[in-house]
Every structure is written in structure tokens, then in C-alpha cells.
N, C-alpha and C positions, 0 to 999 in steps of 0.2 A: 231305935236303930233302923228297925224297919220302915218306918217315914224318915227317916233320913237318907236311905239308902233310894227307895222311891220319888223322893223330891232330885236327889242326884240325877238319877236316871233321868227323871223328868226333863231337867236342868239342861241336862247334857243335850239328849236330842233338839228340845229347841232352840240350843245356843250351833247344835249342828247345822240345824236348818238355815239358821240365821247365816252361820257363818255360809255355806254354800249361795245361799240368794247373794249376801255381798260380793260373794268369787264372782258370781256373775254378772253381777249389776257393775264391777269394777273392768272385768273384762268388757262390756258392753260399752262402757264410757272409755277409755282405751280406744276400743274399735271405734268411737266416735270423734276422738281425737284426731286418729290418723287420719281417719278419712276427711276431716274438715283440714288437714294440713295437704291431702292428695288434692284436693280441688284449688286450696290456694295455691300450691306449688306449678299445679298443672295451669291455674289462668294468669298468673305471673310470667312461665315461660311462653303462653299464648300472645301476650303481649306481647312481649320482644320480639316472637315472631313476627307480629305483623308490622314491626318496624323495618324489617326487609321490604314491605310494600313499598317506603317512601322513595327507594333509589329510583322504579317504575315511576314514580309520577312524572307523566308529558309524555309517556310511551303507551297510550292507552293498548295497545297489542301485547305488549309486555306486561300490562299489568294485569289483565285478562289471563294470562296464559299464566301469571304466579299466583294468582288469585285461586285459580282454579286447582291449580297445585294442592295450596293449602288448603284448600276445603276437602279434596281425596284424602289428604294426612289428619284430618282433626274433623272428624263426626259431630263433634260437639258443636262445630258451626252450623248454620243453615245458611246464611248469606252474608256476602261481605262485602261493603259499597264503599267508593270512593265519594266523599263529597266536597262540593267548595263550601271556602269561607263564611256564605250563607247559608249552609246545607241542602243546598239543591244537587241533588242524586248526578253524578257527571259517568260514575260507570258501576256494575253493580253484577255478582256470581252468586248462582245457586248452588247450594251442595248436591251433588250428583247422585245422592243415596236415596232421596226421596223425593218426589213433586215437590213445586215449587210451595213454601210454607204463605206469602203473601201473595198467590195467581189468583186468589179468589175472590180478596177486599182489597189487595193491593198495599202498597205503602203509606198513605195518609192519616190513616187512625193511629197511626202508630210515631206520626210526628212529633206529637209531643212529647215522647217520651225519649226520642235521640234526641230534640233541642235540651232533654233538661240532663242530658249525660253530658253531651260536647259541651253545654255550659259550664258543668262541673269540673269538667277538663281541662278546658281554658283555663280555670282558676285556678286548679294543682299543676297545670301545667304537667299533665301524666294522665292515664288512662285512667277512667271513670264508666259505672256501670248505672243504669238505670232501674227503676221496680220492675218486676217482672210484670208480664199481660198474657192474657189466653187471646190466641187465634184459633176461630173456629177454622175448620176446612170442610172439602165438598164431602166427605164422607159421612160427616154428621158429627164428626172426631173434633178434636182439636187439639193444640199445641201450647204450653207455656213456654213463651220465650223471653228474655232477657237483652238489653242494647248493651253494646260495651262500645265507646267512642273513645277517637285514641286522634289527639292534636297532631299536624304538623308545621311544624316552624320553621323556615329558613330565613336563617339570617335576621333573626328574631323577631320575623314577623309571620303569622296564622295565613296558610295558604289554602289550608284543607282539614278534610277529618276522614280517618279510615274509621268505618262503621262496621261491626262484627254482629250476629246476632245467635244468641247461646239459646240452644235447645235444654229445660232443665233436667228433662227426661235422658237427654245422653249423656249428659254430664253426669249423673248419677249412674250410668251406664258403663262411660268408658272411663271417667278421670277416678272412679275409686276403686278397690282394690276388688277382683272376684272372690278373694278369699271372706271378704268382709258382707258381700252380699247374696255369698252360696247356700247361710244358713242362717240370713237375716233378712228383715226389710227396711231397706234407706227409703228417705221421705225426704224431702222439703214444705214448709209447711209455714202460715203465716202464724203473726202472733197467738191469736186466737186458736191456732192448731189445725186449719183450715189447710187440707192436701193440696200442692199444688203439680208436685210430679211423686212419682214411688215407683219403686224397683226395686225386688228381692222374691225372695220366696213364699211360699203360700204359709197360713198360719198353720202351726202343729203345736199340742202342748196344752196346758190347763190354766198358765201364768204365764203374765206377760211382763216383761221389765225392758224400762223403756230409757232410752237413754237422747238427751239435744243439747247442741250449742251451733252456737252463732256463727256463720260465715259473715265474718263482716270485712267489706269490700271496697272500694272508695266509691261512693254515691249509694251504695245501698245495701242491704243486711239482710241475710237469709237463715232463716234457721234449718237444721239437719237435725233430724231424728230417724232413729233406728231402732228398731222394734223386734225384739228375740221372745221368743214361745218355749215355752221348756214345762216342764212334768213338777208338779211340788216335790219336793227332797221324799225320800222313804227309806229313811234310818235307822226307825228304831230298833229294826232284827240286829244289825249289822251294830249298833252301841252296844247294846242288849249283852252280847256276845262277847264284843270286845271289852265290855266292864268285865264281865264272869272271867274272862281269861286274867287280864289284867288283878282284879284281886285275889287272883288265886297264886299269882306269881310274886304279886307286890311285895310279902313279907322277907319271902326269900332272896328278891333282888337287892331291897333294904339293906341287907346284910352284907350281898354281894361291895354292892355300891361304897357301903360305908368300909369296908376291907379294902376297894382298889384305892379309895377315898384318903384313907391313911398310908398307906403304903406309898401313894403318889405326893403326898404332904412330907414326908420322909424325903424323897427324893430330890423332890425341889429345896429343903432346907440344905443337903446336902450340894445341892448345884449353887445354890446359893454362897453358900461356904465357900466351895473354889472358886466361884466366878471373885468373890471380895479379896481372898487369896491371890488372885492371877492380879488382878487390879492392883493390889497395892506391891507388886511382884514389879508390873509395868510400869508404875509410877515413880517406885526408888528406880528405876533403871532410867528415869529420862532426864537428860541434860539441859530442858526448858521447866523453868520455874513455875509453878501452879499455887496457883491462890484465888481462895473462894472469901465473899464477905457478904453480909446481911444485908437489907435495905437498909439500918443505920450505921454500914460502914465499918463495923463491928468485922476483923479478920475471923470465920469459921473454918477454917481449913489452909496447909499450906504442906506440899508437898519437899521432900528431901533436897532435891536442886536449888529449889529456892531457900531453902534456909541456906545452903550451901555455896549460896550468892550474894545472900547479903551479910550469912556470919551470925544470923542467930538464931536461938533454939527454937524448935516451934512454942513451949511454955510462955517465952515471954515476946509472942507472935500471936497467939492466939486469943481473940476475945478484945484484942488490943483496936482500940477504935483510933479517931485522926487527933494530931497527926501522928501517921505510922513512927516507927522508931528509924528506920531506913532513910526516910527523907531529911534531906540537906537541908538545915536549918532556914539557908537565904531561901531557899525555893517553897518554902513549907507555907507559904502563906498561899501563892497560888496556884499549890497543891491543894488545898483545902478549898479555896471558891472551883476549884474546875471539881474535885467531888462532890459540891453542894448539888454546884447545875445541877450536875449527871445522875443525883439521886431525884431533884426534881422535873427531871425527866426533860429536861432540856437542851441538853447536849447529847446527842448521841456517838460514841467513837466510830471511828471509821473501821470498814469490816478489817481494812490491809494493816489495819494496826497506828500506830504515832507512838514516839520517841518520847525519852525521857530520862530522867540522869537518877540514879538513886546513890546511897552512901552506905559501905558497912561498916559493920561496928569497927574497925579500925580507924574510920574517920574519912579512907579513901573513895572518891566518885571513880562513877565509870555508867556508861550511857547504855540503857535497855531499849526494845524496844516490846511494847504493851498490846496483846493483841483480848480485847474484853468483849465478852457476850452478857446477854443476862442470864440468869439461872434461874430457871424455869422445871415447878417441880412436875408430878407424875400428874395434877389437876390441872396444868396448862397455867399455874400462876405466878407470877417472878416474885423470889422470894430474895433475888440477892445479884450479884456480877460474879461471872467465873471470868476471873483473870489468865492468860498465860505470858510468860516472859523470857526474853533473848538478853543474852548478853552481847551487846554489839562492837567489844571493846576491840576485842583481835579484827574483826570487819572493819572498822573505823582505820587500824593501824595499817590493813592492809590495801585498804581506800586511798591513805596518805601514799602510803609505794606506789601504787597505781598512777598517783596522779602527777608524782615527781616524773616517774617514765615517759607518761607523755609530756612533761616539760621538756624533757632531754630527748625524746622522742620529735616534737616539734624543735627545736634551737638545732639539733640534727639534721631535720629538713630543709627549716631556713638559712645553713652554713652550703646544704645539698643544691639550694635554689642560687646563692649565690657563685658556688662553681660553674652552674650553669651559664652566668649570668657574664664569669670574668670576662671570657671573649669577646662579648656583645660591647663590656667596658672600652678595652683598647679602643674600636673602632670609631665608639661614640667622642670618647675623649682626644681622638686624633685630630676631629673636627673644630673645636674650639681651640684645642691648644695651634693648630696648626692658623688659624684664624689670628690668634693672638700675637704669633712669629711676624704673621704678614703685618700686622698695623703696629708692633715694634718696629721691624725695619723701614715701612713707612714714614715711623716718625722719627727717625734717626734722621732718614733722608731729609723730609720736612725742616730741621736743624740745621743740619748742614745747609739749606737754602735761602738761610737770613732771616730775620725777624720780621716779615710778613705773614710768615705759614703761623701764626697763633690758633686763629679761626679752625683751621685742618685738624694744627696738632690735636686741640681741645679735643674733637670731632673722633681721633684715633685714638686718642685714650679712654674715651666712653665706651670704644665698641672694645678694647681688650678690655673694660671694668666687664661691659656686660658676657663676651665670650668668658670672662674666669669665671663671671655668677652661675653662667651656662654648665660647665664642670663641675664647680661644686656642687651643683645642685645635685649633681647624677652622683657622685661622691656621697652625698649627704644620705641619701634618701636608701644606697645600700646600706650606711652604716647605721642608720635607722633601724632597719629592717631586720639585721644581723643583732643587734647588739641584743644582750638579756635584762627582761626586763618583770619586776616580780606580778604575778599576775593581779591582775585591779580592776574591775568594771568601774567605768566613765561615762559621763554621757558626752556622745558624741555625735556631730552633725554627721548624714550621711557623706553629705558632699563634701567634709572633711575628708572623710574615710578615703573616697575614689581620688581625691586631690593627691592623698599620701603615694597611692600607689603608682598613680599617671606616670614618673617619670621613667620609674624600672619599665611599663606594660608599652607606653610609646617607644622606650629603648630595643625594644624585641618586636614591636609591631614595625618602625621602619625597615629593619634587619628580611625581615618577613612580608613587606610591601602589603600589611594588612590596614585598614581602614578602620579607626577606631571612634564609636559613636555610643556617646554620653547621654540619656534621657531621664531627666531625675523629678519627679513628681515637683512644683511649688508648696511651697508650704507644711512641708514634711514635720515632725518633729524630731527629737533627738533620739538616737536610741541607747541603750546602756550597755556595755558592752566593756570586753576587754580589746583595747585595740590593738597590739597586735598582733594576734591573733586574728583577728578578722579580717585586716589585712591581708595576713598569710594567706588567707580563704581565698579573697578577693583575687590573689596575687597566682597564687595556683591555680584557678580556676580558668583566669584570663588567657595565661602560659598554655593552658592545656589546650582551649579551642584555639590560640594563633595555632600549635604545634600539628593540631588536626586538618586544620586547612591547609596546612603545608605540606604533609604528608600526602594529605589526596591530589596535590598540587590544582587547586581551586581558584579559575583565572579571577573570580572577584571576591575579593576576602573580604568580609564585613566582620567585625566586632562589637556587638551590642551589648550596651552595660547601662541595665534601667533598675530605680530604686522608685516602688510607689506604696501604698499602704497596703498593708495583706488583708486584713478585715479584723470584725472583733474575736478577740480570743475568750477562751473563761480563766486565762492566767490574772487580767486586771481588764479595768474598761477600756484603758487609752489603745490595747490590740498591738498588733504588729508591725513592721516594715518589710517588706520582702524584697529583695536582693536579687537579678537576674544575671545571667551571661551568657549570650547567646551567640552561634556561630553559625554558619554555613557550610561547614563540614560534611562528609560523608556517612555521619550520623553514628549511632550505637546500634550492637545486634542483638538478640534476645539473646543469646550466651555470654556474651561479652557483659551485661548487664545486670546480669544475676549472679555477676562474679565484682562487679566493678567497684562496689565497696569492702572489699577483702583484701585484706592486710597482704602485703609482699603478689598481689596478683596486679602484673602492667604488660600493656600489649605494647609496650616501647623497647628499645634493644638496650639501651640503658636505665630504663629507669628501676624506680626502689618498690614501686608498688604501696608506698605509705604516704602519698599525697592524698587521693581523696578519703583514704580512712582517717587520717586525722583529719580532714574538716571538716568532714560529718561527724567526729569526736568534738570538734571545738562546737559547732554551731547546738549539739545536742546539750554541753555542759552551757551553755545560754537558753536551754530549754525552744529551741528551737526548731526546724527539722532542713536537711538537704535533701530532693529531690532534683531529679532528670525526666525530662522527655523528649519529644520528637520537636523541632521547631520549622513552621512552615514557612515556604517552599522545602528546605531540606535542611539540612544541619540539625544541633543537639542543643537542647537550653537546660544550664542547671537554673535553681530556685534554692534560695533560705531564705531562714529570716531571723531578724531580732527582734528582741523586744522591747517596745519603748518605755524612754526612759518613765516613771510614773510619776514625778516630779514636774516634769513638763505641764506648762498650761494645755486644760483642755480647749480643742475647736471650737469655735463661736456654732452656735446651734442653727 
């Protein structure tokens, strides 16, 4: 016992010692880190700065006088030249802090090593630094500097190279942290280990633990070392001590330990219990169906809603692999390859869920909707899918109400649009029919004139055929429009589309002395759609900008109506058609705008305020979108769009 208690002690102090050298050799490389991250940091943002110099270049006075600048703000320079595209020196600042570093050999010895930076630079096309050199000076001293050469390109061709040159000595000075070199020594140093600058404090201590890594730079590589002097550890009083304390408590703690030990093993069984209690408390109480299964599909788990949705007992739900007993025989087959994929991991559900129709034991369907994760246990490993499920039957029924409303909500508007519309009729209709009185009595007359008048008569019965076509057509095209029709996507030309509605929008555009101008992309395709409906779009939309330009009384009214491609969508590849209408009106406000798709909201003295809400309803149920903005010189352009048919041949490539 007694060498074992002696090897412990032993043990302990030099795993102490160990451990304290590590604390410090870890903190030392840390301090090594950051400081080789302040120097990159710091000559990174050096750079950029000296991209400020290029605006100066052709202002040699200017560039002198920012030059100069920079060198007061950054120590770490000693000089900074401007040179041309052959590196001949064109203007050139010393740092103000010290004599000149090159008064004494001058710049020439030192050529080769800016040709082989700006070289390098040229070729990253970014600043590039060269090896460092010692300059002697007159004091018997001297200096390790470093080149950093920095391209300029205009218009992407080499006009020049700003030349920087880095003292290594201030760089260790100013760009690292004082904290780092209050109680250490920074070095740079070549492979070999050979000093090249240093800066810190004086050595103290009996060990040294030394810490390097690489500033590595574009053209060249430095190493940083940092050198800490510290006392060997002297522990052993202070273990010694702390063992004797320590085993003098140990047994009693022991005791302690194993009492809070158990007592807190108690508690948590206990928390345990209610928390499994609260849980299955929360789980009968919820109205979404819960269902867990294994990686072979195998049903392990199913909460009360769902048996209480499909009608059977969890007994004979449980343990029950595919196909489930819930699924509809006709759909059971691929029900079973979509759980194949999905176990072999190749289908993944969507997070929003997908739909599904299941059966219960009475035989009757009704449509769910499935929202599946995996189950994943406490090791981070899927051991199965946790299911949850909606009944969407009442949503679906209240879907259908919804959708009848806006049927009768639209046939409502289009009976609304044709009141509007009756006045415009008489006037238009007066013109034809009044047309046709004249070339009846004409050809009365022509009769009574003897059988010469053949030739005429022909001539006046062509134009009342064509004045009656003229009528009906205006006749046709409301009862078109009016009449109910059950909803159906078609595919349909655009220029159908605008054909259908021309003869209503010309009807109210001569009324209104507007100009109405048709621009419809060639070569379009079809789009699918329910037409009339889109119509109605087209039709209200038109209505709305003649009615705005009227209003602002706008001496040149234009109406522009352009159909061109929208681009691709990720609905299908063949993409969109987008739908414009554009006016010259007095435009939209921001209030007016943030209000202008809201139901029963119209800045008209008549109107309903359910025109543009339903055709941004219609153009939405085509999956599509309506938009408004500003149209220049002035006025408002709305925008939709459909979507083409995907039937349609695709554009030759």
C-alpha cells in the first residue's frame, strides 16, 4: 500500500507538471495563431489600402501627398513607389519616422527582388510579396525588409505597379497584439531558424517553450516564432497536501455521493413517470393521427385519433407490416412501391406533407393529408418514420363551398360588367342598325328606278349583310361573355383570347376616345387555361385603365395590350406567357395599393370593389400571379400570367 500510495503521488505530480507545460505550450500556440492571423489581416487590409493610390495615378502631386499620408498611418512601410510597366521608379515616399532605409546603396540591389514580386503579381493578377533582404545602413545597423508589388490595370491592360516595402521589425511591432509581446518574444525566422527580426521581452525563467507557424503569403513564406520563459512547475507541496486532504474526506464523501446519488435516481424515475403520464395525457387529447413504424414498415406505435380515423383497434394495427389494413385495395399496389423507395431511401417526403386517401373498416374513403419525418433514436440513428395525419375531408367539402362562391361570385361580376356595358350597347347598335335603314330605303328607291339599278342594288344589300354582321357580333360577344359556363382549362391561343374580348374593349374605348394597341410576341404557344375566365381578367383590367384615363381626363389615351413569354418557371420546362395592360393614367398611390386587392375596397363612386380580387383569384387558381406597377412616362401596368399549355411542341433550339 505504501508503494502504491508513493507511486500515486509520484504519478500525480508529474502528470501535474505535464499537464501545466501543456497549458502552456497550448496557450503559446494560440498566441501564435492569432498573431500570424493579425499580420495576415493587417497586410490584406494594407493592400486595399494601397488601391486608393491608383485614382492618383497622372497626378504625380496627388499621389505624393497620399502617399505620404499613408506612410504617417502605417509604420510598417518604409517606402512606397510608383512604378511603370517596366519598373522604372516614376515617383517614390519615404516614411517619415526614420532616415531614408535605401540613402545609402540606393535602390538597385534591391531590383531583383521587386522584378520577382511584380512578376508574381502579374500572374495572380493581385498583390504578391517577395523574400525578404537585409539592408545595411550608415550606422553599422541594419534593416530586414520585404517588397510587396501590387498591379495596376486599366482596362485590362498593366499600366503600372505600386511598390510597398515592409520593415519585418515593425511589423512585429505594430501589426501584433502588445498583449502577445508584453510577456513574450515574437521572431521571424528562416527555415533553418536563422533570426531575421525579434521583438519582445528579455528572457526570464529556467524553460523555454517555443511555439512557429507559417505566415504564408502570395510569393513568399515566413515563419513566426514565439518564445515564452517560465519557472519548471513546483507541485509537489501543494499535491502532497491536497492528496492528505482529499483521502481524508474521500470515504465520507463516498457515502455522501452515493446518498444524493440515490435519492436523485428516485427523482428522476419519478419525473419520468409523469412526464410518460403527461405524454400519453397529450396524445389521447389530440385530433391528428400519430403513427410510428420500423425500418421494415412494421406499424410500432399508433396513437388514439388515429385508430379513431381509420376504425381500428391499435391490436390489430400494431406489428401489422404492408399492405396496411386502412389502404384501398385499388391504391394498395402503389402504396407499397412508394413505401419501398422511401425505405430505400430514395424518396424523401416533403417537409409540408402530401396527400393521400385512406379507407376505414367500414369500407368508406376520405382523403388525409401525411406529414413523415424519420425517427431517430437517442444515438442519432433512424430506427423507423414517425408519421402524423389530417383528416382533410371537412377542408376538402369546405374547399368545394369556396369554390362554388367564387363561381357565383364571378357570373355576379360578369352580369355587373354587362350593366355596365348596356348603355355603351344602344349607342353602338344605333350605328349599324341606323346604317341598314339607310341602304333599305336606298334599295327600295333603287326598285322603284327600273331594272338598271341591279349592279347598286347587289352593292346595298352587301353592306346591310355586312352592317347586321357588324351588330351581331357586339350581340354575340356579350352573350359570350354573360352566359355560364362549367369550368374547364383549354388550350388556347393567346391571340384568341384578345380576339374574344376586342369587340366589348373597342366598344367602350371609342365611347372614351381611347387608342387601343395590340403587341403580341410571334410565335407564342398555347396556353391552358379556363377561358372565360381569363377573359373576364383581360376584360376588367382593360375597363379599368380606359375608366382611369377618363377620369384624370388624359388628352392622349393609349391602351396597350402585350402578350410575350415570362421566362422559365420550375412549374414545367415550356414556362409561362405573361399578359400586360398598360395605360397612361394618373397612376396608383402607395395607400391606394396596399389596399387594391381587397375585397369590397373601390375608389370608384359605383363600383363593387370585387373586380380586381377576383382576378387575382382566377389568375392564382391557374397558379399564376397578378401584379402592378408604375408604367413609364406615367400611368399603371398590371402583369399575369399563364401557364403554357405542356402539350404544346417544344421551340426549336
Amino acid at each position: 500500500m505504501v508503494a502504491l500510495v508513493v507511486a500515486i503521488l509520484v504519478t500525480l505530480v508529474w502528470l501535474a507538471g505535464r499537464y501545466e507545460a501543456s497549458q502552456v505550450q497550448a496557450k503559446l500556440e494560440r498566441d501564435t495563431a492569432d498573431a500570424v492571423s493579425d499580420i495576415r489581416n493587417a497586410m490584406s487590409r494594407n493592400a486595399q489600402t494601397l488601391q486608393a493610390l491608383h485614382a492618383a495615378v497622372g497626378d504625380p502631386a496627388r499621389w505624393q501627398a497620399e502617399a505620404a499620408s499613408l506612410l504617417r498611418e502605417h509604420r510598417e512601410w518604409v517606402r512606397v513607389e510608383w512604378r511603370d510597366a517596366r519598373l522604372s521608379t516614376l515617383l517614390a515616399a519615404d516614411t517619415p519616422y526614420r532616415a531614408s532605409v535605401f540613402g545609402r546603396l540606393g535602390r538597385a540591389n534591391s531590383q531583383a527582388d521587386v522584378a520577382l514580386a511584380c512578376t508574381h503579381a502579374r500572374r495572380v493578377n493581385g498583390p504578391a510579396y517577395a523574400t525578404s533582404y537585409f539592408v545595411t545602413q550608415r550606422d553599422g545597423l541594419g534593416v530586414e525588409v520585404m517588397e510587396l508589388c501590387m498591379p495596376q490595370v486599366v482596362a485590362g491592360e498593366l499600366t503600372g505597379y505600386i511598390v510597398a516595402t515592409y520593415a519585418l521589425q515593425t511589423i512585429l511591432t505594430d501589426l501584433i497584439s502588445r498583449q502577445v509581446t508584453r510577456s513574450q518574444e515574437v521572431s521571424f525566422t528562416e527555415a533553418d531558424g536563422t533570426r531575421l527580426a525579434l521583438h519582445g521581452s528579455a528572457r526570464r525563467g529556467s524553460r523555454i517553450f517555443t511555439a512557429q507557424q507559417l505566415v504564408d503569403l502570395p510569393g513568399n513564406t515566413l515563419v513566426l516564432r514565439i518564445d515564452s520563459w517560465r519557472a519548471a512547475p513546483d507541485l509537489f507541496p501543494n499535491v502532497l497536501t491536497a492528496l492528505v486532504t482529499a483521502m481524508s474526506i474521500a470515504l465520507v464523501s463516498v457515502l455522501v455521493l452515493l446518498g444524493k446519488d440515490m435519492r436523485r435516481r428516485l427523482r428522476a424515475e419519478h419525473d419520468l413517470a409523469e412526464a410518460l403520464a403527461f405524454r400519453k395525457a397529450m396524445e389521447d387529447s389530440l385530433v391528428t393521427g400519430l403513427r410510428a413504424r420500423d425500418l421494415q414498415g412494421r406499424i410500432t406505435y399508433v396513437n388514439p385519433a388515429f385508430c379513431q380515423m381509420v376504425g381500428f383497434p391499435p391490436e390489430e394495427l400494431l406489428g401489422h407490416a404492408t399492405p396496411a389494413p386502412y389502404w384501398p385495395p385499388e391504391l394498395a399496389h402503389g402504396y407499397y412501391l412508394r413505401q419501398s423507395t422511401r425505405r430505400a431511401g430514395e424518396n424523401v417526403p416533403p417537409r409540408e406533407g402530401f396527400e393521400s386517401v385512406f379507407m376505414r373498416k367500414d369500407g368508406t374513403r376520405f382523403p388525409v393529408l401525411i406529414i413523415e419525418a424519420p425517427l431517430i433514436n437517442a444515438s442519432g440513428v433512424q430506427t423507423g418514420w414517425m408519421s402524423a395525419f389530417l383528416d382533410i375531408s371537412e377542408q376538402r367539402r369546405v374547399e368545394e363551398l369556396s369554390r362554388a362562391s367564387q363561381d357565383r361570385l364571378q357570373a355576379t361580376a360578369r352580369l355587373a360588367t354587362v350593366g355596365e356595358m348596356a348603355s355603351l350597347l344602344s349607342h353602338e347598335l344605333n350605328q349599324p342598325l341606323a346604317a341598314i335603314a339607310s341602304y333599305a330605303n336606298g334599295s327600295l328607291n333603287l326598285l322603284r328606278g327600273g331594272p338598271h339599278a341591279a349592279a347598286d342594288l347587289e352593292m346595298a344589300m352587301h353592306r346591310i349583310a355586312e352592317q347586321a354582321e357588324r351588330a351581331g357580333k357586339v350581340i354575340r360577344s356579350v352573350h359570350d361573355f354573360v352566359r355560364r359556363r362549367d369550368q374547364a382549362r383549354e388550350a388556347v391561343d393567346p391571340q384568341e383570347l384578345l380576339d374574344a374580348v376586342m369587340p366589348l374593349v373597342s366598344l367602350q374605348a371609342r365611347k372614351l376616345a381611347v387608342r387601343v394597341e395590340i403587341v403580341v410576341v410571334a410565335g407564342l404557344p398555347r396556353v391552358l387555361c379556363d377561358r372565360t375566365m381569363v377573359e373576364q381578367v383581360l376584360l376588367n383590367l382593360a375597363r379599368n385603365a380606359m375608366q382611369a384615363m377618363d377620369e384624370a381626363a388624359v388628352p392622349d389615351r393609349l391602351l396597350l395590350i402585350q402578350v410575350r413569354r415570362a421566362g422559365p418557371s420550375a412549374a414545367g420546362p415550356k414556362g409561362w406567357l405573361e399578359f400586360s395592360v398598360a395605360d397612361q393614367g394618373p397612376g396608383i398611390s402607395q395607400a391606394v395599393g396596399q389596399q387594391l386587392f381587397t375585397p369590397f375596397f373601390t375608389t370608384k363612386a359605383e363600383g363593387m370593389g370585387l373586380g380586381l380580387s377576383l382576378c387575382r383569384t382566377v389568375v392564382e387558381q391557374h397558379g399564376g400571379f397578378l401584379a402592378f406597377g408604375p408604367h413609364h412616362p406615367q400611368g399603371t401596368i398590371f402583369r399575369f400570367t399563364l401557364p403554357v399549355d405542356p402539350g404544346a411542341p417544344s421551340e426549336a433550339p
